[in-house]
C-alpha positions as CSV (number, residue, x, y, z in Angstrom):
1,X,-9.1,10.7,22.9
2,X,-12.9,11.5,24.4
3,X,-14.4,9.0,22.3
4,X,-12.0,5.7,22.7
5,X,-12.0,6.4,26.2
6,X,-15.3,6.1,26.5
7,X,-15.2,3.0,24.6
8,X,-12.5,1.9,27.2
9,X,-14.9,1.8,29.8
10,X,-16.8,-0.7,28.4
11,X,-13.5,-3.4,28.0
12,X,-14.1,-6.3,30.3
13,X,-12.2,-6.8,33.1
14,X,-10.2,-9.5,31.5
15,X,-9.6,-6.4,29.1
16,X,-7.5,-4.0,31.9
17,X,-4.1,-4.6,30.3
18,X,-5.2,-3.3,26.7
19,X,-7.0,-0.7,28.4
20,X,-4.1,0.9,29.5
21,X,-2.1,0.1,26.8
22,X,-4.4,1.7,24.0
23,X,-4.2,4.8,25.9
24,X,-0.2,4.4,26.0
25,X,0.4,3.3,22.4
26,X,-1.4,6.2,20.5
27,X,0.9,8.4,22.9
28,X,3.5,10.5,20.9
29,X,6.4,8.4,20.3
30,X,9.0,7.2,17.4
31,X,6.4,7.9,15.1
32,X,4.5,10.9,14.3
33,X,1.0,12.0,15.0
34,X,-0.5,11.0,11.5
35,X,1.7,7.9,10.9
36,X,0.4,6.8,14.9
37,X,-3.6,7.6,13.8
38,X,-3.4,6.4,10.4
39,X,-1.8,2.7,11.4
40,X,-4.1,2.4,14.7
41,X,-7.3,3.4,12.0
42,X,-5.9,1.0,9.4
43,X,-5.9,-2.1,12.2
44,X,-8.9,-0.9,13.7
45,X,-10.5,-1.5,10.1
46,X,-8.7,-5.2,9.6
47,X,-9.9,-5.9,12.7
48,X,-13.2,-5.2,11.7
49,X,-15.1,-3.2,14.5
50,X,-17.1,-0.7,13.8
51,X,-17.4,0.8,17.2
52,X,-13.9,1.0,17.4
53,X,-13.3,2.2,13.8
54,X,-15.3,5.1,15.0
55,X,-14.1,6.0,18.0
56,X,-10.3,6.2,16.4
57,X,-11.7,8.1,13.6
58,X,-13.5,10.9,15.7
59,X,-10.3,10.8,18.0
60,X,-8.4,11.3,15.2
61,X,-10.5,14.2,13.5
62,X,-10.6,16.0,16.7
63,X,-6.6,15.6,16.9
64,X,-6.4,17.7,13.5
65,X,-5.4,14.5,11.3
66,X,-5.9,15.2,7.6
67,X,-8.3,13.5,5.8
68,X,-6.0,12.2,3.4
69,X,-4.1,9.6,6.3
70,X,-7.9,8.3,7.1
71,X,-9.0,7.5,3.5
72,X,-4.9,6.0,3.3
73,X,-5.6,4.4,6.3
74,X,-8.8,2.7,4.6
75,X,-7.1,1.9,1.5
76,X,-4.3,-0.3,3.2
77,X,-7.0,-2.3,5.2
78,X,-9.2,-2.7,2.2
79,X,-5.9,-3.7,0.2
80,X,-4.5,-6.2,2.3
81,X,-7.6,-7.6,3.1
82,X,-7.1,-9.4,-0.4
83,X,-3.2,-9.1,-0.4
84,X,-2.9,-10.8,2.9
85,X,-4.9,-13.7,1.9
86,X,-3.6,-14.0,-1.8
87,X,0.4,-13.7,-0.3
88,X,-0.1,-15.6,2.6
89,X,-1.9,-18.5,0.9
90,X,1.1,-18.9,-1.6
91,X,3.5,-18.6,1.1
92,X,1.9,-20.7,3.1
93,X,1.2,-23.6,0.1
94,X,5.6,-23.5,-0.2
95,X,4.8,-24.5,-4.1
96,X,6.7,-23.1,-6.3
97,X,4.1,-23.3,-9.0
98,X,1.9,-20.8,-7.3
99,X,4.4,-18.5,-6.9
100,X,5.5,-18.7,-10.7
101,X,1.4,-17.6,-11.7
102,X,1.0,-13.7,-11.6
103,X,-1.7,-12.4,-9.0
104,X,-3.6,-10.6,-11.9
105,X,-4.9,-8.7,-8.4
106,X,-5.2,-4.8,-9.5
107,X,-3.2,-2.7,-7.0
108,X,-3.0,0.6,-7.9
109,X,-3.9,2.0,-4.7
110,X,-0.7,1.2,-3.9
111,X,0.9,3.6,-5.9
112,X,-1.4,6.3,-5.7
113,X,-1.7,6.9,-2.0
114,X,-3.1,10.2,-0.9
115,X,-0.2,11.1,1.8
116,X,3.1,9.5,1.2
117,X,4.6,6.0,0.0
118,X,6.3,5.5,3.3
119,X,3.6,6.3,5.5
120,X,1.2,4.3,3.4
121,X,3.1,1.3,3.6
122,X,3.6,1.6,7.1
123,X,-0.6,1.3,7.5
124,X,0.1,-1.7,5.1
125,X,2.3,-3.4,7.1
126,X,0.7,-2.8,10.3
127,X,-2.6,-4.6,8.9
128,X,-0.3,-7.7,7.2
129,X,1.1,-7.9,11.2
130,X,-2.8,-8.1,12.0
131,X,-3.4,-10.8,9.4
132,X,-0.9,-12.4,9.7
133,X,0.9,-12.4,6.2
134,X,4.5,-13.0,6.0
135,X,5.0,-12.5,2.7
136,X,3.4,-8.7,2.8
137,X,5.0,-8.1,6.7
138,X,8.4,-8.6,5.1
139,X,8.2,-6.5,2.1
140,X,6.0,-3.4,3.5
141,X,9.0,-3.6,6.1
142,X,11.7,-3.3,3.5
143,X,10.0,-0.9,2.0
144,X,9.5,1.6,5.1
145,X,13.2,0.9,5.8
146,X,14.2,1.8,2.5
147,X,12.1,4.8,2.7
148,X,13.6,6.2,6.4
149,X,12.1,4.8,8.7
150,X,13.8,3.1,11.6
151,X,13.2,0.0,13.4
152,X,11.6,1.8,16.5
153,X,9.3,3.4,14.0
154,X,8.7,-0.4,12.4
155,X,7.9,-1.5,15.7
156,X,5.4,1.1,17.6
157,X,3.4,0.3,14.3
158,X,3.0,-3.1,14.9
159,X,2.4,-2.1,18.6
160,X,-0.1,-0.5,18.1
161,X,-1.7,-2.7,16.1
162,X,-1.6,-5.4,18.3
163,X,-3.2,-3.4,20.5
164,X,-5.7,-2.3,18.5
165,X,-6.7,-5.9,17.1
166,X,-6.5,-7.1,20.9
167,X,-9.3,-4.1,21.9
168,X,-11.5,-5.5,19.4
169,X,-11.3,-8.4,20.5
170,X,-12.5,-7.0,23.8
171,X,-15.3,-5.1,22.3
172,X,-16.2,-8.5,21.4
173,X,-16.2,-10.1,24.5
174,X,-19.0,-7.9,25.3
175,X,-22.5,-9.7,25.3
């Protein structure tokens, strides 16, 4: 992790806590190593900093992960960037007559993921925990359930990218 620990050192001091918890959650742990670097590059992308983006990605080429989780990792931030808004706007309108209309919002990304389903909705529903999005948190969890994973699994994703969205926020904070 040469690179994001070189972007570590430039965190704030008001920054120390995600410091040493960026380091920790990108640790092996209930998920593997692609399913860790592919959610952790999917928030880095919601959370829209390049620098960071970078750093994760050249972390996570150096770490041997295929390119295949990096352009699924892409896909699911790109994706729920519109999902997120779409689902989260009808969810958070509570009319029933924008949930009757179809979203007419082409998908098919979804379906034809470069990895696996599972893992791909896993990036999915690590960037719908970034934006926020109800609607898509609950059913990219089902799915990942349905699909083995476990609830430890569920939750170092969204771990990680908390901490990932909370970094860039710190890279931010950086004038």
């Amino acid at each position: 992790m040469e690179n994001l620990n070189l972007l570590r050192e430039q965190f704030p001091d008001a920054a120390r806590d995600i410091k040493i918890n960026i380091g920790n959650v990108l640790q092996p742990g209930a998920l593997n190593a692609a399913q860790t670097w592919g959610v952790g590059i999917a928030t880095a992308y919601a959370s829209r900093n390049e620098k960071l983006t970078k750093a994760l990605l050249a972390d996570a080429k150096t770490a041997g992960i295929e390119d295949a989780v990096l352009e699924d990792a892409k896909a699911a931030a790109i994706l729920m960037g519109m999902n997120n808004i779409y689902y989260r706007f009808r969810h958070l309108v509570g009319k029933e007559d924008y949930s009757q209309k179809p979203a007419r919002l082409r998908m098919m990304r979804l379906s034809q993921v470069a990895t696996n389903k599972v893992d791909f909705e896993l990036f999915c529903l690590a960037v719908s925990a970034v934006n926020n999005c109800e609607t898509c948190i609950k059913s990219h969890e089902a799915v990942v359930i349905e699909g083995g994973l476990t609830t430890d699994q569920v939750h170092d994703a969204v771990r990680i990218g908390a901490v990932i969205a909370a970094a860039a926020v710190a890279l931010e904070t950086i004038f």
